[in-house]
Structure formats: structure tokens, C-alpha cells
ZAGUDO-807612 format. One line per 8 residues: for each residue x, y, z of C-alpha. Coordinates in steps of 0.1 Angstrom, whole numbers. Last residue first. Layout:
BEGIN
X Y Z  ...;
% end
This chain:
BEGIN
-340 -26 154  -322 -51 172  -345 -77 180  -352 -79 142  -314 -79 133  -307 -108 157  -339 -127 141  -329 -125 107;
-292 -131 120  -305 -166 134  -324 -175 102  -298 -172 78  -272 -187 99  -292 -219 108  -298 -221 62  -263 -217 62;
-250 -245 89  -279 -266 68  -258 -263 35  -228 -267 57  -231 -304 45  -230 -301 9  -197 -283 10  -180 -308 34;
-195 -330 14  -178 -323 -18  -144 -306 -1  -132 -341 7  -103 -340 26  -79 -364 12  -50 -338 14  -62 -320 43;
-56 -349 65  -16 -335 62  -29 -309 86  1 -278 94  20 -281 62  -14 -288 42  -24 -254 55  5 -231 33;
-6 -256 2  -44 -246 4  -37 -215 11  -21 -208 -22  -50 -222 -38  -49 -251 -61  -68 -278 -39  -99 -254 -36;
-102 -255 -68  -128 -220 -80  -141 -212 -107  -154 -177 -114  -182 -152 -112  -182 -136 -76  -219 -138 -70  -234 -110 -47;
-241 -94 -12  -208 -98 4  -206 -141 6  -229 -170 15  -239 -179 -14  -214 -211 -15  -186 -196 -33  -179 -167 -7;
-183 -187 21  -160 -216 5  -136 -183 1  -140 -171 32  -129 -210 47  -101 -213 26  -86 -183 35  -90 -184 72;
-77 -219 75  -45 -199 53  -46 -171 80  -45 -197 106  -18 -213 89  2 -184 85  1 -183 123  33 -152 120;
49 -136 93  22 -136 67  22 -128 26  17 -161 18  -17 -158 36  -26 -135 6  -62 -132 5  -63 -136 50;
-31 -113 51  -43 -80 72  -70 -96 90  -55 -128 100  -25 -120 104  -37 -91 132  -56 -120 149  -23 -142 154;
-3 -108 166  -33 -107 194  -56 -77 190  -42 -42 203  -75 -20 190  -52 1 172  -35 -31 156  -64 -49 147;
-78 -11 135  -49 -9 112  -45 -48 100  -82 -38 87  -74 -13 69  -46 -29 48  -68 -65 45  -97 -39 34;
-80 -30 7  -63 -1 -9  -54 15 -40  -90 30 -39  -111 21 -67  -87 -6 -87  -71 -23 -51  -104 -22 -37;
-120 -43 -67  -96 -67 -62  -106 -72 -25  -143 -77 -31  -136 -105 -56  -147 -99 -93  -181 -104 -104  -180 -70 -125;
-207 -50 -118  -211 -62 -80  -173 -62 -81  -175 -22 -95  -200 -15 -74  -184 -27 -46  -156 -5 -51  -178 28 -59;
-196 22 -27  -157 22 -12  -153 57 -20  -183 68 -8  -181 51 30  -148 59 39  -146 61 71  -175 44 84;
-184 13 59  -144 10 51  -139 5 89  -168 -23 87  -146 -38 56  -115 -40 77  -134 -63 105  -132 -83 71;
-115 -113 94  -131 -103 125  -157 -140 128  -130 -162 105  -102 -153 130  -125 -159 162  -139 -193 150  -103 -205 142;
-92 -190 176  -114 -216 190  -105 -247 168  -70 -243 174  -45 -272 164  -61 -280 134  -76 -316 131  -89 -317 94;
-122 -321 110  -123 -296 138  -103 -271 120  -130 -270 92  -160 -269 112  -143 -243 135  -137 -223 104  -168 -230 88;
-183 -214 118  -168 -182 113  -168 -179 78  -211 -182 85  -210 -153 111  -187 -129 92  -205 -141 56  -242 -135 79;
-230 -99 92  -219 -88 62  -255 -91 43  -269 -83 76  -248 -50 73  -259 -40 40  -230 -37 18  -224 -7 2;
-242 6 26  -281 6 41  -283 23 79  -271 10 111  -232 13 108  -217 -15 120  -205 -22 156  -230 -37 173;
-233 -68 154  -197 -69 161  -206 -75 196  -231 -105 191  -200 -125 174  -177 -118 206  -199 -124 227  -212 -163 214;
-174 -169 209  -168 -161 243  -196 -183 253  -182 -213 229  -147 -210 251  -162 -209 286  -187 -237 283  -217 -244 267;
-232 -258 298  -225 -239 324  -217 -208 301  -251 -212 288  -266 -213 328  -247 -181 336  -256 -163 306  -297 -177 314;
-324 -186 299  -308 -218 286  -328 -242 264  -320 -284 264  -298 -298 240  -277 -271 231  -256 -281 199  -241 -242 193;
-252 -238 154  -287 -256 169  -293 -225 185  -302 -216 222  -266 -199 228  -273 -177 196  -307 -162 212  -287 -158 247;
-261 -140 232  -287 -116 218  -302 -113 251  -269 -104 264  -258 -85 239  -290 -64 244  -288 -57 281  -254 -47 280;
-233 -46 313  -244 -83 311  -217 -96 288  -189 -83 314  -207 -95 348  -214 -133 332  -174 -134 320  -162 -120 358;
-191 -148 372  -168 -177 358  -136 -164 363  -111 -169 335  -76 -178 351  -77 -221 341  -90 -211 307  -56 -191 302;
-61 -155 292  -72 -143 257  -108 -139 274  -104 -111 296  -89 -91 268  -117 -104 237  -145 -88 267  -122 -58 274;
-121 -49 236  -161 -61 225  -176 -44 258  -174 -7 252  -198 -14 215  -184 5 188  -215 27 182  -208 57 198;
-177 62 173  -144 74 193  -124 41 180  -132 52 146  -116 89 152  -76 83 142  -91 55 117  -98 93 94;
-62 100 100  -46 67 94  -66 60 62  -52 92 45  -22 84 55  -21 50 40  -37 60 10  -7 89 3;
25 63 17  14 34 -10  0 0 0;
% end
């Protein structure tokens, strides 16, 4: 990224972090919960999530769906964390605090268009690690939940300029990121590594952000960033993507990610990306209905 965009991106990013509608619990709440399991207090985690009355009935909506494998309905934080456990709560709080912190009226992406591709990459991710037996199932959910945290800067900063990059992949089928790179000379990868940095995320998470369509490109977890990848793109391919179809073919096998992860989970070479595909078909359908009723709770 040149020195002009980058400058002009720091000063306008020197006033996101003032915005109302970033939600004060999201950066204590991802704080608390980077410590070891066996340091997390249980009540700590229930005071945090209920400072906000809405998280935590949103929270609670998420804990009571199938995408979480309750077997009996909680109506409590305490009671999911019981039985859900620390490490799917946080996940649950994490995911309803970015709801909070898009812009509220219609963009260049409508935020429960990004909202469901944040949500749904999320979920792949764990899907994924859990089957091709990735180290880190829970900071796989977290990576593929902020990854386009970039895009929700793009919404507030610089909200014109980047219509006219959607436009031009709406127009043109052409990934998201590509687009940026003609309309702006930047990308959300680039904006986003700025605000995980500002906002002091973990080195892993800041990969992720800043390198998840060039995990090549990473100095740290690059195969996180490449689990990351994989999992945006199937997103992306599947429906589940920014608000439109990305005309082109896709191999899974012949992506740069795919070779970068292989290192890390050898299973991944007789993974079969078939019925992997077929099965989230019901994670989707879950995701479509669960942000349908987040956003109606929340207007």
C-alpha cells in the first residue's frame, strides 16, 4: 500500500475508535478472554456480557441455537456458560458485539448481508479445524468471525469511495478485495491490520486480518490465515458471501492457502471438499435464520 492511502486512512481511523456505536464491551471482553482457561472467572465473564442488556439477550438467542448443539434451552448467561462452556460463550460475545458495531443504515454492503459471511466464515472455520484436526478450533472461529473487520472501517470512514468499489465487483463479479485495489489503491486487509492493531488484537488475529487473501504474505500463524482463507472463500462460493456472485471457478486444492495449511494438517489432502460443501448447506440455512432474528431484536 502506498504512503498517500495509507495516511489518509490513518487520520480518518484516528476517530473510529471514538464512534458511539463501537460497542465498550467487545475490547475488554476479547482481553479477559485471551487468558488461560484455568484464570477466567466464571461470574467476571457473566458481569462483562451483562453490562449490555442487548448483547446479552442476543447472546442468549445464539446460545439456544442448533449452530451451538444445546440440548435443552438456557435462559440464562450463567446457565449457557454452564453448559456451553467458557470458550463457545466467548465466541457467542464476541460474534453479538460486532453486530453492534456496523453502521445501522443501508451501505455498500448491508450490514446483515456482512453480518451472515462474518458469522457463517466463522463457523466454517471451526467446522473445518475440527475435522482436518487444526490445532485451534477456538481462535479459528475468532479469525474467520473479524476477518473483514477491515470492511466495517471501510463502511464508516470511507463510506463513498468504497460504494464505488463494490460497485465495481457487483458490476463486474470480481472479488471484493480486487476491486479495492482498482477504486481505492487499498484493501480492506490494509485497513483492517490498522484497526487490529489500534484495538491491540493478538499478533495471530492481526495475520489474519491483514493477510487472510494472501496468507503467503504472513509472518506469524500463516496457517491460521490460510484456514481463514479457505474457509472465506467456500463462504464466498457457496452464497454465503458480500451481497453477490463472484463469477469464477474455483479449486480449492490449487489455492495458495491450500498448500500453506497442508503443512500444518496433512488430513487436508484427502479432505473431501464435496460433502463438506453439501453439508454446511444446513450451517447456512441456521445462519440465515439466526441473523434474521438478531437484526429484528435489534431494530
Amino acid at each position: 500500500m502506498s504512503n498517500q492511502p495509507r495516511e489518509i486512512l490513518g487520520n480518518r481511523l484516528e476517530g473510529l475508535d471514538k464512534m458511539p456505536t463501537i460497542p465498550v464491551i467487545l475490547y475488554p471482553l476479547l482481553r479477559y478472554l485471551e487468558q488461560p482457561l484455568d484464570r477466567l472467572d466464571l461470574q467476571e465473564i457473566v458481569n462483562l456480557i451483562s453490562q449490555d442488556e442487548s448483547l446479552a439477550s442476543q447472546c442468549l438467542h445464539m446460545a439456544n441455537s442448533p449452530l451451538f448443539g444445546l440440548w435443552q434451552p438456557v435462559d440464562s448467561i450463567r446457565s449457557a456458560i454452564a453448559l456451553l462452556g467458557l470458550q463457545r460463550m466467548r465466541d457467542i460475545a464476541t460474534s453479538c458485539s460486532l453486530l453492534k458495531l456496523l453502521p445501522s443504515g443501508a451501505g455498500a454492503v448491508y450490514p446483515k448481508v456482512f453480518w451472515e459471511h462474518s458469522l457463517a466464515c466463522a463457523l466454517v472455520c471451526r467446522q473445518f479445524a475440527h475435522r482436518i484436526g487444526f490445532s485451534d478450533s477456538g481462535k479459528a472461529y475468532l479469525g474467520g468471525l473479524l476477518h473483514d473487520l477491515g470492511i466495517v472501517a471501510h463502511l464508516w470512514i470511507i463510506p463513498k469511495q468504497f460504494q464505488s468499489a463494490y460497485e465495481l465487483a457487483l458490476i463486474q463479479g470480481m472479488p471484493l478485495h480486487e476491486a479495492e485495489v482498482i477504486t481505492l489503491g487499498v484493501t480492506h486487509c490494509d485497513t483492517g491490520k490498522m484497526v487490529a492493531e489500534r484495538w491491540r488484537l493478538t499478533e495471530d488475529l492481526v495475520a489474519v486480518l491483514g493477510c487472510h487473501h494472501d496468507p503467503s504474505t504472513a509472518t506469524v500463524r500463516r496457517d491460521l490465515v490460510a484456514l481463514v482463507s479457505l474457509s472465506d472463500l467456500l463462504c464466498r462460493m457457496s452464497g454465503m458471501g458480500h451481497g453477490y456472485a463472484e463469477r469464477r471457478q474455483v479449486n480449492f486444492t490449487e489455492e495458495p492457502a491450500f498448500a500453506i495449511l497442508l503443512e500444518e494438517c496433512p488430513s487436508l489432502k484427502t479432505f473431501d471438499w464435496a460433502r463438506f460443501t453439501f453439508e454446511l448447506e444446513s450451517y447456512m440455512e441456521e445462519v440465515h435464520r439466526l441473523v434474521a432474528v438478531l437484526y429484528r431484536e435489534r431494530s
